[in-house]
Structures are given as C-alpha cells and as structure tokens.
C-alpha positions in Angstrom: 2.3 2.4 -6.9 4.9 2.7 -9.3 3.2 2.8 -12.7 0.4 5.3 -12.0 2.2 8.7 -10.5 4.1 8.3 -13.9 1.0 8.0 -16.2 -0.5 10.6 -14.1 3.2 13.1 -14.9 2.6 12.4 -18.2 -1.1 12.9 -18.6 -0.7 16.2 -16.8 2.3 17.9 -18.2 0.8 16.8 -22.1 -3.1 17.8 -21.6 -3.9 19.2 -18.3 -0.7 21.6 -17.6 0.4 22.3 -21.1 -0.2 26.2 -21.4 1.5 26.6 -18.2 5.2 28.0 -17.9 6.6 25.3 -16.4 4.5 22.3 -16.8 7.1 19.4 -15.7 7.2 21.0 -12.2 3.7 21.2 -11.8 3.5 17.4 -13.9 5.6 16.7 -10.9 3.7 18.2 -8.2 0.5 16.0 -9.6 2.7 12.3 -9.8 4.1 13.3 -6.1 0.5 13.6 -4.7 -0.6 10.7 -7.0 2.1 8.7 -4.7 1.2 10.2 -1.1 -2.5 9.1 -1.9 -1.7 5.5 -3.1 0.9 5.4 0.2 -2.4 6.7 2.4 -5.1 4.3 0.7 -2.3 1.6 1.6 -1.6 2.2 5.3 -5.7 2.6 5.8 -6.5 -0.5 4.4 -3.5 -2.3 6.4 -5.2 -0.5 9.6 -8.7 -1.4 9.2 -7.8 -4.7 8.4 -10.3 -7.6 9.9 -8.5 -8.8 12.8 -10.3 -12.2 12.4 -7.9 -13.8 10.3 -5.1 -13.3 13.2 -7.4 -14.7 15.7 -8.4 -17.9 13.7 -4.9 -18.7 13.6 -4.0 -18.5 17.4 -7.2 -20.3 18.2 -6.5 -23.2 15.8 -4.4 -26.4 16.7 -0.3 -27.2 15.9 -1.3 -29.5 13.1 -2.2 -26.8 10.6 -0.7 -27.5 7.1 0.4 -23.8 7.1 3.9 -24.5 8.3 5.4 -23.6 11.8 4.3 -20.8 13.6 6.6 -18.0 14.5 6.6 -14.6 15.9 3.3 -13.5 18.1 1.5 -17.8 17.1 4.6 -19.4 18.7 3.9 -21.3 21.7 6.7 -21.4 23.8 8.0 -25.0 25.1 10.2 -24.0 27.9 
C-alpha cells in the first residue's frame, strides 16, 4: 500500500504522461487511484472473509493453547 502508488507516480509522470503539460498532477492523479484500489481490494477481501475460522474458535474448548479469549469468545463467569 505504500510502495506501489509511488512506483506507479513515477512510472507515469517518466513514460506514460511525459508529453503532457503538467505531468506531476496527472502522475498524481494515477498514484491516488492506485491507493483507492489497493484500500477497495482490502476491505473486499476483509468482507468476504470465510467466517469458519471465527466459528471454530467459539465451538472449541477453554484449553486452547491460543491464550485467553477476549472480546465476542469470552464466556462470561458471573
């Protein structure tokens, strides 16, 4: 996320915008999309995450080696 909008800027205001007037702002206009899509691909993939994982964890028993459970796995003991 943070090395590719700049190696896109670069790319674009060298080869691809380089007869242009002003190619830094349309160098910049690339890198800022490059961003927004890496930003999009991220939240997509967090939303279509497998939900299995989160289910496995609540069925299993207290004696997991993965260390105390908090947040939504806590059981409550009052």
């Amino acid at each position: 996320m943070f090395t590719l909008p700049f190696v896109v800027f670069f790319i674009c205001q060298s080869f691809v915008f380089s007869h242009k007037e002003f190619p830094d702002a349309w160098s910049g206009v690339c890198a800022v999309m490059t961003a927004n899509v890496i930003i999009a691909s991220y939240v997509y993939v967090a939303f279509t995450e497998d939900e299995e994982d989160q289910e496995k964890l609540q069925e299993d028993d207290d004696n997991d080696a993965s260390g105390p459970r908090v947040g939504v796995f806590k059981k409550r003991t009052d």
